[in-house]
DRENTI-630998 format. One record per residue (C-alpha): x, y, z; residue number from 1; residue in three letters. Coordinates in Angstrom, 1 decimal. Layout:
! DRENTI-630998
[[X,Y,Z],NUM,ALA];
...
END
This chain:
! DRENTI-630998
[[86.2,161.2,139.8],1,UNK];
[[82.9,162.1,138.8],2,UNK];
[[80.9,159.9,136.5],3,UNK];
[[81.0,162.0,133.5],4,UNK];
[[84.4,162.2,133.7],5,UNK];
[[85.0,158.5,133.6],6,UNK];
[[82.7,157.9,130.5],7,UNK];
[[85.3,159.8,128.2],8,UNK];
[[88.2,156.9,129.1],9,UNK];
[[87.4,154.5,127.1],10,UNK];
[[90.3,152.1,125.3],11,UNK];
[[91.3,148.4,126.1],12,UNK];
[[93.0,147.2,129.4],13,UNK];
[[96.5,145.3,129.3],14,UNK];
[[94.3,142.3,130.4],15,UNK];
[[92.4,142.5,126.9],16,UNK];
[[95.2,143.2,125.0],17,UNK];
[[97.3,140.1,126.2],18,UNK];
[[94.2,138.2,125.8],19,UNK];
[[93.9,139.0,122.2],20,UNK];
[[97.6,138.3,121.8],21,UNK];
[[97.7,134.9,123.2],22,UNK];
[[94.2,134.0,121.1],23,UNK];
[[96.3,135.3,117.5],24,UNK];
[[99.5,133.7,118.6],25,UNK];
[[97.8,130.4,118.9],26,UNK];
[[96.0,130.8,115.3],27,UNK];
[[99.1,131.7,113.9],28,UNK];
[[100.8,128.5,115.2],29,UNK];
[[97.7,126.6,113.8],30,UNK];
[[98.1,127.9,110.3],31,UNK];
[[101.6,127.4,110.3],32,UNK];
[[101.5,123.7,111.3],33,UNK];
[[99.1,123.3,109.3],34,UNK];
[[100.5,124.8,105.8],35,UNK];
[[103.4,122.1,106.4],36,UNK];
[[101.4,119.3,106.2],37,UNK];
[[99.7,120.6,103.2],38,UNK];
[[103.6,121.1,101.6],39,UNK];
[[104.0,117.4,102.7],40,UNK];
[[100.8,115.7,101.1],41,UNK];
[[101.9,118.1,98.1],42,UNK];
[[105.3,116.1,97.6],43,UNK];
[[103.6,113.0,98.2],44,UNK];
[[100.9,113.8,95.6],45,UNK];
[[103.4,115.0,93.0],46,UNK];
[[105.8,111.2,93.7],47,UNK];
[[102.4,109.1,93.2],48,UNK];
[[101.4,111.4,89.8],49,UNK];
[[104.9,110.3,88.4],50,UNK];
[[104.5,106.7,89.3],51,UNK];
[[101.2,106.3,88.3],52,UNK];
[[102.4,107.7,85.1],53,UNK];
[[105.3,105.8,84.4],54,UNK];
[[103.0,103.1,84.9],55,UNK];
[[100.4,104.3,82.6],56,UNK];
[[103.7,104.6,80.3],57,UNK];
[[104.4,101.5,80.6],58,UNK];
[[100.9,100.2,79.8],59,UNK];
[[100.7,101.6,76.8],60,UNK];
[[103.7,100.2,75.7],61,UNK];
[[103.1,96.8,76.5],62,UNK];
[[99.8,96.9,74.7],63,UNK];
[[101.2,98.6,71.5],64,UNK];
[[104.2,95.7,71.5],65,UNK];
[[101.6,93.2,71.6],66,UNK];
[[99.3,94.8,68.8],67,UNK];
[[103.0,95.2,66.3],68,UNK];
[[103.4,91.8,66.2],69,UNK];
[[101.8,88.7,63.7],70,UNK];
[[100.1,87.0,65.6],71,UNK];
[[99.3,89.6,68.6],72,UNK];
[[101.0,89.4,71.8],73,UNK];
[[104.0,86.9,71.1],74,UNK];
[[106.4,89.8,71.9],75,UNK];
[[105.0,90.6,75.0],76,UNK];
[[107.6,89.6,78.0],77,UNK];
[[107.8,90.8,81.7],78,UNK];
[[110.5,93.0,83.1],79,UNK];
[[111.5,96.3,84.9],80,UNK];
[[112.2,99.7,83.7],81,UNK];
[[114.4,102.0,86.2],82,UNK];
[[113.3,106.0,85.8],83,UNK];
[[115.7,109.2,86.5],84,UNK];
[[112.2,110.2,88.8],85,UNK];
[[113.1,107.5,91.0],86,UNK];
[[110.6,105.4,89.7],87,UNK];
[[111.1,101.9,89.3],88,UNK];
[[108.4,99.8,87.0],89,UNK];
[[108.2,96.4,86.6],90,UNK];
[[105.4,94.5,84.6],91,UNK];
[[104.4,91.0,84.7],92,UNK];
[[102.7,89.2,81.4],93,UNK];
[[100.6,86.0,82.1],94,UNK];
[[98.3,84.3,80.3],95,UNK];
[[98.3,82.1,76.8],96,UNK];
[[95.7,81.8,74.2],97,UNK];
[[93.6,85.0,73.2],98,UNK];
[[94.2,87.0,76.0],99,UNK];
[[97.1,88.4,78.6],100,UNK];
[[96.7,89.6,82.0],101,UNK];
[[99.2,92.4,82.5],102,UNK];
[[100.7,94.3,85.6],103,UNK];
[[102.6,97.1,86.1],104,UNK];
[[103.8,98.0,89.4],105,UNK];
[[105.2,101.4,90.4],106,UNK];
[[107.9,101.4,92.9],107,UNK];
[[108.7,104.9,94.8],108,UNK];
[[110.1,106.4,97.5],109,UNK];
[[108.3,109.0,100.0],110,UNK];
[[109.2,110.2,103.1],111,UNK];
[[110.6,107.7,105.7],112,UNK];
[[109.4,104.5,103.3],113,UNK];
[[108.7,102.8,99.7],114,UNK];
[[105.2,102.7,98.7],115,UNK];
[[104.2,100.5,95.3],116,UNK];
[[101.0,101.4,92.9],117,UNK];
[[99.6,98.5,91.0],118,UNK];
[[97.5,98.8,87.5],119,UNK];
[[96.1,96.0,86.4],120,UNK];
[[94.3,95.1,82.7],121,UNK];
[[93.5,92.4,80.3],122,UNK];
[[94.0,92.9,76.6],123,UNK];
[[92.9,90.6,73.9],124,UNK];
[[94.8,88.7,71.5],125,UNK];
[[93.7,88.1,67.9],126,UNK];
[[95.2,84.7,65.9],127,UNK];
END
């Protein structure tokens, strides 16, 4: 063949082509693997937003039972709360005088184990 003639065949060899097929193949696997674990931090995200609100919930509750009563905070008790989320709550009261230490522990299950959020506060007590 002359030269000229071999400037007008241009197009890709098969060694190219498989190449680029073996290059996308392994991006596709990346994105892939990686859109799981995004699925998975999702659902763990979305089971600490519930317990985190159950124990902001919970807070609140505790510190508008302690402001209902004469004098504040003699109804305030510990216990545990049991949520159809699968939440489990319990709070702890301590403290005497003019002020209470409260927590509130969120109990909740993720994949392959329990995991427990903790929110802490003080509130005041007036005679």
């Amino acid at each position: 063949m002359s030269a000229p003639a071999l400037r007008g065949r241009g197009g890709f060899t098969i060694i190219e082509v498989l190449v680029a097929v073996v290059i996308l193949g392994i991006g596709i696997i990346a994105l892939v693997s990686s859109s799981a674990s995004s699925t998975r931090m999702i659902g763990r995200g979305r089971s600490a937003t519930r317990a985190v609100q159950a124990a902001t919930e919970r807070m609140e509750i505790l510190r508008s039972t302690a402001y209902r009563t004469s004098p504040d905070c003699t109804a305030l008790a510990s216990g545990t709360d049991s949520a159809a989320t699968g939440v489990v709550t319990s709070w702890t009261v301590t403290g005497a005088g003019t002020s209470r230490a409260l927590r509130v522990i969120s109990t909740y299950q993720v994949p392959g184990r329990r995991r427990a959020d903790t929110l802490l506060t003080q509130i005041r007590c007036l005679p």
